[in-house]
MDAnalysis code that builds the backbone (N, CA, C; Angstrom):
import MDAnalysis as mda
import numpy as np

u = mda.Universe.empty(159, n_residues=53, atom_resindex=np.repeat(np.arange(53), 3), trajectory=True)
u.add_TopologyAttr("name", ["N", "CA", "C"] * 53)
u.add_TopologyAttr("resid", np.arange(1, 54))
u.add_TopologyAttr("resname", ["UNK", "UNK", "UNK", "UNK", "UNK", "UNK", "UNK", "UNK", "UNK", "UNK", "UNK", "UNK", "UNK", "UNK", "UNK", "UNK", "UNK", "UNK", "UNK", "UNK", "UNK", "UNK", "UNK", "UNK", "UNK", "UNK", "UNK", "UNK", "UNK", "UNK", "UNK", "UNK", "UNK", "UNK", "UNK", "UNK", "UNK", "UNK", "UNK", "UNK", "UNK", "UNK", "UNK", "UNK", "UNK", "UNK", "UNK", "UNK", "UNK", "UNK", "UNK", "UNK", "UNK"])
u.atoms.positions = np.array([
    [-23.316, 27.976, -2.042],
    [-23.713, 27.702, -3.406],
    [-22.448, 27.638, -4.269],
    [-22.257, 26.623, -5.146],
    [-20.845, 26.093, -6.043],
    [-20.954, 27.320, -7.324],
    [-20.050, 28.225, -7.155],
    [-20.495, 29.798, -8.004],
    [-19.165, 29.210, -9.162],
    [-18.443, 27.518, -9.510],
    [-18.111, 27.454, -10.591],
    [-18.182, 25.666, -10.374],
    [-18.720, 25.400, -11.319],
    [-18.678, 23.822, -11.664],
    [-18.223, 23.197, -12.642],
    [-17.144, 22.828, -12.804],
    [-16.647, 22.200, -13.814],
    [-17.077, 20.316, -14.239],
    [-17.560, 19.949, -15.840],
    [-18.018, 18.876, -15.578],
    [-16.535, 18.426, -16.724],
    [-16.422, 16.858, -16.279],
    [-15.523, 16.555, -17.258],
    [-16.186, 15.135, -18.274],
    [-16.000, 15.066, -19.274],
    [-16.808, 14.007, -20.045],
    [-15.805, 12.992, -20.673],
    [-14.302, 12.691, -20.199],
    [-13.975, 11.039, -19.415],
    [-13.027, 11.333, -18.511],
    [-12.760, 10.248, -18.012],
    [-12.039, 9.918, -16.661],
    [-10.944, 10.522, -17.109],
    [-10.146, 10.653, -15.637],
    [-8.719, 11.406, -15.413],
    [-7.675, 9.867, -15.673],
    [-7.597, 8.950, -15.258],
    [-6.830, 7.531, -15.306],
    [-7.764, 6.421, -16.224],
    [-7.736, 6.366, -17.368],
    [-8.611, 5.251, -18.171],
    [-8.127, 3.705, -17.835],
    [-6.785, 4.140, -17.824],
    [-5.866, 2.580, -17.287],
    [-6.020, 1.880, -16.263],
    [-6.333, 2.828, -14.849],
    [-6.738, 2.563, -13.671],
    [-8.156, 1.864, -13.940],
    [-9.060, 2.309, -14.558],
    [-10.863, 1.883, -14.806],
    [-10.481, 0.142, -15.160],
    [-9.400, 0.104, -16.422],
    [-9.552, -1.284, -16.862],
    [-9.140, -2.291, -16.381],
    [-8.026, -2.182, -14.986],
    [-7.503, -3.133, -14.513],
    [-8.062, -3.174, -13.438],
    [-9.340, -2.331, -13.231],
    [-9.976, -2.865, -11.575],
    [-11.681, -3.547, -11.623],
    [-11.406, -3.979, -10.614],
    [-12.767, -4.659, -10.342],
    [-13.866, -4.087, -11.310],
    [-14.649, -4.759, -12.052],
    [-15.779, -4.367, -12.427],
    [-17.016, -3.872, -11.601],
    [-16.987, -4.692, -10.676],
    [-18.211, -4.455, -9.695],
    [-17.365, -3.058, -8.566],
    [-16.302, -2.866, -8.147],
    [-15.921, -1.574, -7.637],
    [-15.726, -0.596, -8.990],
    [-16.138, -0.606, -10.119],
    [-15.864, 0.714, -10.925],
    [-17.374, 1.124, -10.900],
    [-18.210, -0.186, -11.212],
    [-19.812, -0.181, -10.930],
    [-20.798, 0.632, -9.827],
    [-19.679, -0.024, -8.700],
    [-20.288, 1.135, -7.267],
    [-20.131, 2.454, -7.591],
    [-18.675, 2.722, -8.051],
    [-18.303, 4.134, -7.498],
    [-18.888, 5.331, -9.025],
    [-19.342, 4.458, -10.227],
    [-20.797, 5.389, -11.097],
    [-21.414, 5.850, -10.344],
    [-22.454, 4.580, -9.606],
    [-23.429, 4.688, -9.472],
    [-23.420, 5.808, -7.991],
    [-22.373, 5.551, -7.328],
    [-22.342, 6.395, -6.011],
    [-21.835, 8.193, -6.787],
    [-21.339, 8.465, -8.027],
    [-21.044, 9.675, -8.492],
    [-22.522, 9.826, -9.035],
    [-23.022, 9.265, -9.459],
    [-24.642, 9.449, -9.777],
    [-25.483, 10.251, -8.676],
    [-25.309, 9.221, -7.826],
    [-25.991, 9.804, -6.619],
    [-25.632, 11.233, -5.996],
    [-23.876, 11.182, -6.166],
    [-23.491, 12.676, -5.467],
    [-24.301, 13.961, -6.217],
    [-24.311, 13.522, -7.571],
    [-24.033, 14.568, -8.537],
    [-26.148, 14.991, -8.360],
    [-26.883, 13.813, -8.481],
    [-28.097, 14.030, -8.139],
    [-28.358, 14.859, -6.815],
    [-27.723, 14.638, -6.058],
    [-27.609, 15.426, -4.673],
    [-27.563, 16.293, -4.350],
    [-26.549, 17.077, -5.384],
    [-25.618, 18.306, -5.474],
    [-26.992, 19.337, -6.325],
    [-27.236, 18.393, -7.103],
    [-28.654, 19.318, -8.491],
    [-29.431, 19.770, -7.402],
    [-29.891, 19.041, -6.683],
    [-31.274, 18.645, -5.831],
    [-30.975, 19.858, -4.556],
    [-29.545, 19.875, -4.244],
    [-29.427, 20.945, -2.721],
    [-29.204, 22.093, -3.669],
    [-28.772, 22.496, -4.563],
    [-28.486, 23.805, -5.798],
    [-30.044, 24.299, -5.791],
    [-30.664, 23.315, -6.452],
    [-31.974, 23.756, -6.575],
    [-33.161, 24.523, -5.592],
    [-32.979, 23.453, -4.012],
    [-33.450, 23.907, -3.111],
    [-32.986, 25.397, -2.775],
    [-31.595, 25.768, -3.160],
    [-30.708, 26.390, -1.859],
    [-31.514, 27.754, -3.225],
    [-31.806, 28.261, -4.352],
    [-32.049, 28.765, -5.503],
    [-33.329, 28.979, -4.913],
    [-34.305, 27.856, -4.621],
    [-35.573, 28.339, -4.612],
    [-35.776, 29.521, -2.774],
    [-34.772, 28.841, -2.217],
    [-34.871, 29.858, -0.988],
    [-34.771, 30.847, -1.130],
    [-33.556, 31.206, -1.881],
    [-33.312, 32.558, -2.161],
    [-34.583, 33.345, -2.710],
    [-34.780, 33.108, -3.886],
    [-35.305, 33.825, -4.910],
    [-37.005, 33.028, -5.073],
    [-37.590, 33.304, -4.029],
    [-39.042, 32.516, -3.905],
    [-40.150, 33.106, -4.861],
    [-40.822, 32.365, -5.311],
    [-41.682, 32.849, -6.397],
    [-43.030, 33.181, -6.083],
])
């Protein structure tokens, strides 16, 4: 279980975002979307094991 999560609200390289592919900055949202949904979703499960209601 991730016992510290840090979120950050913009990118580490902004310069890097503007000179690359649109459709590869596009994937790699939508694939941090997915991680980050992933991550909620196994937190949640791994929470309800523990501590069952």
């Amino acid at each position: 279980m991730a016992e510290r999560l840090r979120v950050v609200a913009e990118p580490a390289r902004t310069a890097a975002l503007s000179s690359s592919d649109p459709r590869l900055v596009e994937l790699v949202r939508l694939l941090a979307r997915r991680a980050a949904r992933d991550f909620v979703k196994a937190e949640e499960r791994e929470g309800h094991n523990q501590h069952p209601d």
